[in-house]
N, C-alpha and C positions, 0 to 999 in steps of 0.2 A: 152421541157415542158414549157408550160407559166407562166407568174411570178403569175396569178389569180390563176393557179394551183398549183402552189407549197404552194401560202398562204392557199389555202384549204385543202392541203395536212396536212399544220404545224398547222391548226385550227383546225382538228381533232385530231391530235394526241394528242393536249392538253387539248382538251376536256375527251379524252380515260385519259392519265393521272390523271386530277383532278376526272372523276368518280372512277378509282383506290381509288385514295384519300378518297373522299368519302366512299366506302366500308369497307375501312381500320378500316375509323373513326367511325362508324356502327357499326363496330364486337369487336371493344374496349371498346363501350359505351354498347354496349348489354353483353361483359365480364365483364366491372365492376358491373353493376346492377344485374347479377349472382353472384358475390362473394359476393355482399352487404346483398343478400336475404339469404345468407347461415347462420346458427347461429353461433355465434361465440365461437370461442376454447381457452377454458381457460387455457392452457397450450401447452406444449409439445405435439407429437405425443403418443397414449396409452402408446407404448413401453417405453415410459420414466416412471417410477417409483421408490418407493421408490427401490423395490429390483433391478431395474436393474438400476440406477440412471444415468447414461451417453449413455442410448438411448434417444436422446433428438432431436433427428430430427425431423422437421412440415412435412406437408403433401405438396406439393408447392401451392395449390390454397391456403394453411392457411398462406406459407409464404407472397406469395402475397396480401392476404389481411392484413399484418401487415405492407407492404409498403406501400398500398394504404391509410392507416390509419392515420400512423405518416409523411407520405409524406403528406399528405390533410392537416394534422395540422400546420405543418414548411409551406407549401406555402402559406396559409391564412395568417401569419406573414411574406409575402414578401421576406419568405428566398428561396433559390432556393436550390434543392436536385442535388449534380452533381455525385452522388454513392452511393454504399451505400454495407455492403456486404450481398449476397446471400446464406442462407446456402444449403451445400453441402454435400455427404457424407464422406470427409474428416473431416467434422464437429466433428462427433460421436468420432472420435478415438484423437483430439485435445482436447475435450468436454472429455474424460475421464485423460488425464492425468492432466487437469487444475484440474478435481475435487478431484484427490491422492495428488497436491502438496497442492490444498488451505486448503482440511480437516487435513495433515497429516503436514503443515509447518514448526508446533514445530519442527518436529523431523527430516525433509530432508532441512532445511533450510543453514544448512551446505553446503551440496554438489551442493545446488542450488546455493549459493554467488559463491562456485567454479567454477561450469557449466558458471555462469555470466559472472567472472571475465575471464576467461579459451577464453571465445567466445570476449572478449576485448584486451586482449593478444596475442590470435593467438595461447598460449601455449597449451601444453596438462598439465592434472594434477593428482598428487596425495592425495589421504585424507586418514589418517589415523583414522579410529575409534576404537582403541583400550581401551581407555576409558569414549566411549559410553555405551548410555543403549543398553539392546537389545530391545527395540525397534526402538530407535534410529536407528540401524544398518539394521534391518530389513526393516524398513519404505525406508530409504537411496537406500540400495543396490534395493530392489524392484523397486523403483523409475527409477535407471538408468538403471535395466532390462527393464522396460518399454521404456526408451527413447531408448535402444541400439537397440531392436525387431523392432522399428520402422524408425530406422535408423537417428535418432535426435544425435547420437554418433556415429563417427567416427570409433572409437576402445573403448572396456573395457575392463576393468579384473577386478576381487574383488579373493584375494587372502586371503582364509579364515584364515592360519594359521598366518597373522600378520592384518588380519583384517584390508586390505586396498586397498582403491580403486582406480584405474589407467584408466584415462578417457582420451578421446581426443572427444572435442562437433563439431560435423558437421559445418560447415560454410557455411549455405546455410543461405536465406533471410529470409526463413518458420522458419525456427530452431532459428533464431536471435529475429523476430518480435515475438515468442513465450516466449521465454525466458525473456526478455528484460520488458514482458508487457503485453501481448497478453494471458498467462494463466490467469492472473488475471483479468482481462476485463471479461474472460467465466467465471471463478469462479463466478464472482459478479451476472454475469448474470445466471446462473445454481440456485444460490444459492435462487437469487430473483423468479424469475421465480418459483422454487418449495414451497415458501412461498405463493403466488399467489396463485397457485395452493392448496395447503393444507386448503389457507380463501375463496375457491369459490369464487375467485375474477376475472373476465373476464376481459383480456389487448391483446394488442399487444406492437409488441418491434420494432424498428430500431437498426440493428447493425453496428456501425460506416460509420455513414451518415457522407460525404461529403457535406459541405454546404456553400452557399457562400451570405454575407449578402449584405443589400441593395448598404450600401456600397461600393461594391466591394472586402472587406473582406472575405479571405477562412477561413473554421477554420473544424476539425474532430469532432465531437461526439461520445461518446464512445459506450454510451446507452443510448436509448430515448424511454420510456415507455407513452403507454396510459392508462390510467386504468378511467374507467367511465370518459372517454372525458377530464382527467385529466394530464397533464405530470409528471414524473417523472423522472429527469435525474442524470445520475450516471457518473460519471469520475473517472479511479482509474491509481493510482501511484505508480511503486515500487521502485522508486527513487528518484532523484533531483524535489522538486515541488515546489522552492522557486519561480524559473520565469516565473510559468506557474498561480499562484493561484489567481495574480490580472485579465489577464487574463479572466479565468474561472467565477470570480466576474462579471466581464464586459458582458461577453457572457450571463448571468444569465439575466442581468436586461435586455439585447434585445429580450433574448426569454420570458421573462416575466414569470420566474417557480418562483414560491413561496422558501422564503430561506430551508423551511422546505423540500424541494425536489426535490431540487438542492445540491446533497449530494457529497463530495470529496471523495473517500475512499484512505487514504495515509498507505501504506505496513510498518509496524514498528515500528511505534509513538508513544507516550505516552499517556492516554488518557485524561491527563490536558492536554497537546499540542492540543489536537483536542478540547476540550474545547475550549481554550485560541484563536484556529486559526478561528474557530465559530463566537466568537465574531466580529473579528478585519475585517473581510472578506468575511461578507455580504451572508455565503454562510453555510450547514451544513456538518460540517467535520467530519469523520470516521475514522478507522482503521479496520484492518481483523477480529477483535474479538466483533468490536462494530456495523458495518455499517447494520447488520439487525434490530436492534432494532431500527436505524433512518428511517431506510424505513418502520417498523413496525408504530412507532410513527409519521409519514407522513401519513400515511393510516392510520389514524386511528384506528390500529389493537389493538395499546395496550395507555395506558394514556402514558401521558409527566411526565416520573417523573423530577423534578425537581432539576436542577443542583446546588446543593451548595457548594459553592465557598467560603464561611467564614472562616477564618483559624482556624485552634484546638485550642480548649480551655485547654490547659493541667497544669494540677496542678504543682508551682513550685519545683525547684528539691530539694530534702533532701537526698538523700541517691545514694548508688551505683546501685540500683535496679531501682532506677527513672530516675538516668541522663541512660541509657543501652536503658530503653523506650522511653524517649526523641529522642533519635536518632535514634533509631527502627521506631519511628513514622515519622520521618524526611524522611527515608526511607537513610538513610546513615551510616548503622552500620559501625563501625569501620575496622569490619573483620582483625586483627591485624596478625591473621595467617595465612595471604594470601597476605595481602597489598603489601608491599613490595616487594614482589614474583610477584602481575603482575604488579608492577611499574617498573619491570627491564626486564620483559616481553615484555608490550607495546611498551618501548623504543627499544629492540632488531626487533619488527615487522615492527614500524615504519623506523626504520633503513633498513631495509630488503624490502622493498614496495616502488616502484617506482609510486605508484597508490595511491588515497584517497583508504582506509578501510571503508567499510557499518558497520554500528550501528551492525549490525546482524552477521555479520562475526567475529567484533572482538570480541562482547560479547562469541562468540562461542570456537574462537579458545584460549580464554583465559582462557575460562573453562578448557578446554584439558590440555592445557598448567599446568596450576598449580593445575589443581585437586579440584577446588575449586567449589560448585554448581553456576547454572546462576544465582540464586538469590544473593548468597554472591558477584559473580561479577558485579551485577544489582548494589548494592548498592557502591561498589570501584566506578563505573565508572562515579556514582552519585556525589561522591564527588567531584569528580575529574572535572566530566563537572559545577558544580556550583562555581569551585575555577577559572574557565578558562583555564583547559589545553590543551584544545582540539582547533584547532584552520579549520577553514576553506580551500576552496583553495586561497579565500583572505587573507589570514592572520589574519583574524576578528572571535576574541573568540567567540565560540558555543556555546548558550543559553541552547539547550539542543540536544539528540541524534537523532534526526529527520532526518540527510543528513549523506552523507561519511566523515569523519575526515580525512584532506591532513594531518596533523602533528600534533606532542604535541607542548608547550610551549617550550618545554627544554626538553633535553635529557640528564640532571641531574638525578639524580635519588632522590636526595636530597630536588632540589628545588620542585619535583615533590610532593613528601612525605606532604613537610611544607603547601603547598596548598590543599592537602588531610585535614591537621589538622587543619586547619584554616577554612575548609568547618563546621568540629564538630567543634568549637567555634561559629558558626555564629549561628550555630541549638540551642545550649545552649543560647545563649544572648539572642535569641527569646522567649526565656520560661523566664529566668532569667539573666536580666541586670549586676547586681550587683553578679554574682555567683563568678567569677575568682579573686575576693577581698579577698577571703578564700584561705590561706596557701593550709589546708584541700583538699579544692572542687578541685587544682588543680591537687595536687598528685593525688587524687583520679579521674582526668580528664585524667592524660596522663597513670593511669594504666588500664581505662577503655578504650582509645583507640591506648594504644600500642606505644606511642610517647610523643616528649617533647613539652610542651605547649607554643603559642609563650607571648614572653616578652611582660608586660604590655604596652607600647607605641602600639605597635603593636595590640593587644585586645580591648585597648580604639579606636584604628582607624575603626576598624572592626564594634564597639558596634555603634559608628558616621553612618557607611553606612547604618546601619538597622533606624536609624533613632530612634535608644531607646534614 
């Protein structure tokens, strides 16, 4: 064959090629402008409702146009989409237990820290809920009927007449990325999505887009919403978010989302933390019990009520009945017949833990432990974190319960106590400088919170850091 021939050989086939090409490019441009002309679905597939709540799969041309949507929107900002996920009908059955653990938290939040902790260990475990509610117990055990049916547990037993549960969590990558985070991402987005849906509000969504900025920067998205050509982005945490939230700040101002809708949702918090983190960080912070009213008050749905931040005005103290409110409103009652019980508690747990403890875990098992309600231990663990007992895996005192506590201060029990009481001093001085001048005011200080008041050196140094 001549070499004229063989080039005319190779100049058709690349001709045949690029008309390939061509056609390719035709039946893509002639797909999008089909899916363009179709009206758009303002939610889930029918089957998602309120009564059947976790049939939430799209139809796939609807998925597809919620790529083509929020992809069109990130590429206009120069970002480039390098995945993204697809939903599938594995979805539905992921999609249902994320929406039993986020509705029903309170009460499997227990067995969830275990599941957590269990799947970071490698161990299998036991939880005793013996002095659970029954719903608690029901919530719980249901919960890991559900994960065992579906194979997310290794082994279970729930052994009813000591009311305890013997678990071992699968160790597979699905079962990790679920647990770890992965429910809460669909919770957010089930949750949102049906809000959507309820205001006739027409959106699409991207589900954890990969994207990579001009930069060269990768970074994941959690949720990325359109609603009327508008974004709304959602990021949620059920853990450590201290090194991720400057970060999230940074990512906000490239993709250019208003603070208002660019919302953090953090699993735990308190809702002055999310407050306070609001402020400092450019961005609007949530928790599980607040993040729809920020997406409500983003849209528009409802006003901005307005966050006041002024401190209480409380009338100074005169009596036994005032200083009891004083620190009732502090939110650090005394609890004297409990104190000490989980002050010798925490330290045996801490002793016993090779691991930092979640906010959520130890409020929980401390309950158990001394029988005491999560509000009365709500308010122990208040004091306790305002005195600095709690300390990081730096070693750097916890402002407040937002991360896992590596250790206390001391595993005194004593020193732990006097930082308890010194927490209710600091609440008093706040109301009244000048209260612990009074012989009176003091007896009547250490019988209202169950312990001895510390020596005036000590009270005057306290009265200095408040700045009375």
């Amino acid at each position: 064959m001549s070499k004229a021939n063989e080039r005319r050989k190779q100049t058709r086939l690349l001709e045949a090629i690029l008309q390939e090409l061509r056609s390719a490019t035709t039946e893509l441009r002639l797909l999008r402008n089909e899916l363009e002309r179709q009206p758009t679905f303002q939610n889930f597939d029918e089957k998602y409702s309120d009564s059947q709540p976790t049939q939430d799969a799209k139809p796939e041309d609807e998925t597809k146009k919620d790529a083509l949507a929020v992809y069109d929107w990130l590429t206009a900002k120069g970002i480039t989409v390098r995945n993204y996920h697809e939903r599938n009908a594995a979805d539905i059955v992921y999609d249902q237990m994320a929406r039993f653990l986020g509705e029903r938290f309170g009460n499997v939040s227990r067995v969830y820290e275990y599941i957590k902790r269990s799947l970071s260990t490698g161990k299998s475990f036991s939880l005793n809920l013996a002095s659970s509610s029954q719903n608690e117990i029901a919530d719980s055990t249901q919960f890991c009927d559900m994960l065992s049916k579906h194979a997310f547990l290794a082994s279970y037993n729930y052994n009813k007449k000591s009311k305890t549960i013997y678990a071992n969590p699968q160790r597979d990558g699905k079962v990790i990325n679920f647990v770890n985070g992965g429910w809460f991402e669909r919770y957010a987005h089930l949750s949102v999505c049906t809000l959507l849906k309820r205001q006739n509000l027409a959106y699409t969504c991207l589900f954890n887009p990969q994207i990579s900025f001009q930069n060269g920067d990768d970074f994941e998205l959690d949720l990325i919403f359109l609603i009327d050509n508008q974004p709304l982005w959602l990021e949620c945490k059920t853990g450590e978010y201290a090194a991720y939230i400057t970060k999230y700040s940074d990512v906000r101002k490239v993709l250019s989302v208003p603070k208002e809708r660019a919302i953090l949702i953090l699993l735990g918090i308190e809702d002055e933390l999310t407050i306070n983190l609001t402020h400092l960080y450019g961005m609007t912070v949530a928790n599980e019990h607040s993040f729809l009213e920020k997406v409500s008050v983003a849209l528009g749905i409802t006003k901005q009520i307005e966050e006041k931040e002024t401190v209480k005005i409380i009338a100074p103290i005169s009596g036994p009945t005032s200083l009891s409110t004083v620190l009732n409103k502090a939110d650090v009652r005394p609890v004297p017949e409990y104190r000490q019980q989980a002050i010798v508690e925490l330290i045996a747990m801490f002793k016993s833990s090779n691991q930092p403890i979640t906010p959520i875990e130890l409020k929980a098992a401390l309950a158990e432990r001394i029988g005491a309600s999560r509000s009365q231990v709500q308010d122990i663990l208040n004091a306790m974190v305002r005195s600095g007992c709690f300390l990081d895996g730096d070693g750097q005192s916890m402002l407040s319960l937002s991360a896992s506590v590596a250790k206390l201060v001391s595993n005194n029990s004593s020193i732990i106590e006097r930082k308890c009481i010194e927490s209710y001093v600091r609440a008093v001085l706040l109301v009244t400088s000048g209260y612990f001048d009074s012989p009176a005011n003091i007896a009547e200080f250490e019988r209202v919170v169950g312990g001895t008041a510390p020596d005036k050196a000590t009270i005057d140094a306290l009265d200095e850091t408040l700045g009375v």
